[in-house]
C-alpha positions, 0 to 999 in steps of 0.5 A: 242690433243692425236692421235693414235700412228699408225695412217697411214702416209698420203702422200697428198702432195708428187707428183706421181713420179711413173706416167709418162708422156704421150708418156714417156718410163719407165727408163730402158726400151728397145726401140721399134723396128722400123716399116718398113719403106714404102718407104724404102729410105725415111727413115730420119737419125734421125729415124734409129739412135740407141740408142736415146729412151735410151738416152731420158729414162736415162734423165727422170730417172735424172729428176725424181732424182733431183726432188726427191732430192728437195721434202720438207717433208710432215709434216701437221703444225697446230695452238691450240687456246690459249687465254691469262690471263686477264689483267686490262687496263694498264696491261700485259699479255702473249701470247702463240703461240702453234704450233704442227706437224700432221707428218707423217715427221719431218720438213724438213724446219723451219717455222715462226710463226706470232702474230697479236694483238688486238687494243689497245695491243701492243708487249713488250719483252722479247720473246722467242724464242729470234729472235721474233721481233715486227712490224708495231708499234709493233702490229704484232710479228714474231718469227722463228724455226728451222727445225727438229719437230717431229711428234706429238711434239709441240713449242710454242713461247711467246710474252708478251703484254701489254694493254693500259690504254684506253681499257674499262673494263670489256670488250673483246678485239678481232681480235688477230690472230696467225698464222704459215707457213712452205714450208713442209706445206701440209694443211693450213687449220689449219694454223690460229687461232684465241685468245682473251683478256679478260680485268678486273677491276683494283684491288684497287679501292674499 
């Protein structure tokens, strides 16, 4: 999938860390002289004390540091289609879970990959990468990367399959699903994709 290589960076899931709350007074700013008072000894202590506004401005600009400090970084993680080779009933093929990175960040966070197979197909390693595991009898498999893909880069994990032998050929076998999730994610509209199997005749029949 070619992109242009300047496309702007969209930053759609960073929070305004510039809009401040109602009432709030920025970082740094002096605060307002106070009005006289009408009765001038009702005034409360807490009202003439100084410096107060400075230390609620000195918090909030903490706050916002720490805040900025625990952002994930905005990478868009997407799914590409891929339907496996065909494989007669009893055979084996290999599914290619192909993941790539939108940016504009490089994952700041790893993200896992999970593999739902068809009915009558069931997981069978080797996988790569090599901490993929099946599960629920082997008709899902999970695989895990680490942080640090660019954008515009790609990874694929492989998860070889094998079909059982009750499975009618010719036939199409549905329902097989990979699927990616990351805590950088900031669209998860394209985080699904659907394959499909097709199976063939065994060879050798005639």
């Amino acid at each position: 999938m070619a992109l242009a290589a300047g496309q702007a960076w969209a930053d759609v899931c960073t929070p305004d860390d510039q809009a401040l709350a109602p009432g709030a007074s920025a970082p740094g700013a002096s605060a307002p002289a106070a009005e006289p008072a009408a009765d001038p000894g009702g005034a409360s202590p807490e009202a003439a004390a100084p410096g107060t506004a400075g230390s609620d401005a000195a918090s909030s600009g903490a706050a916002a540091d720490q805040a900025s400090a625990a952002r994930t970084s905005d990478s868009d993680l997407y799914v590409v289609r891929m339907d496996p080779d065909a494989a007669p009933p009893g055979g084996t093929t290999t599914v290619h879970a192909f993941i790539g990175n939108l940016g504009p960040d490089t994952t700041a966070s790893p993200f896992t990959v999970v593999v739902t197979l068809p009915e009558g197909v069931t997981a069978e390693g080797p996988y790569f990468p090599d901490n993929c595991y099946a599960f629920q009898e082997g008709h899902r498999v999970r695989c895990t990367f680490p942080a640090g893909l660019p954008q515009f880069e790609t990874a694929t994990a492989l998860v070889p399959v094998r079909l059982a032998t009750t499975v009618p050929a010719p036939g199409t076998l549905t329902g097989g699903w990979v699927a990616v999730r990351s805590d950088d994610d900031c669209n998860e509209e394209n985080n699904r994709q659907p394959f499909e199997i097709a199976v063939v005749e065994t060879t050798g029949r005639e």
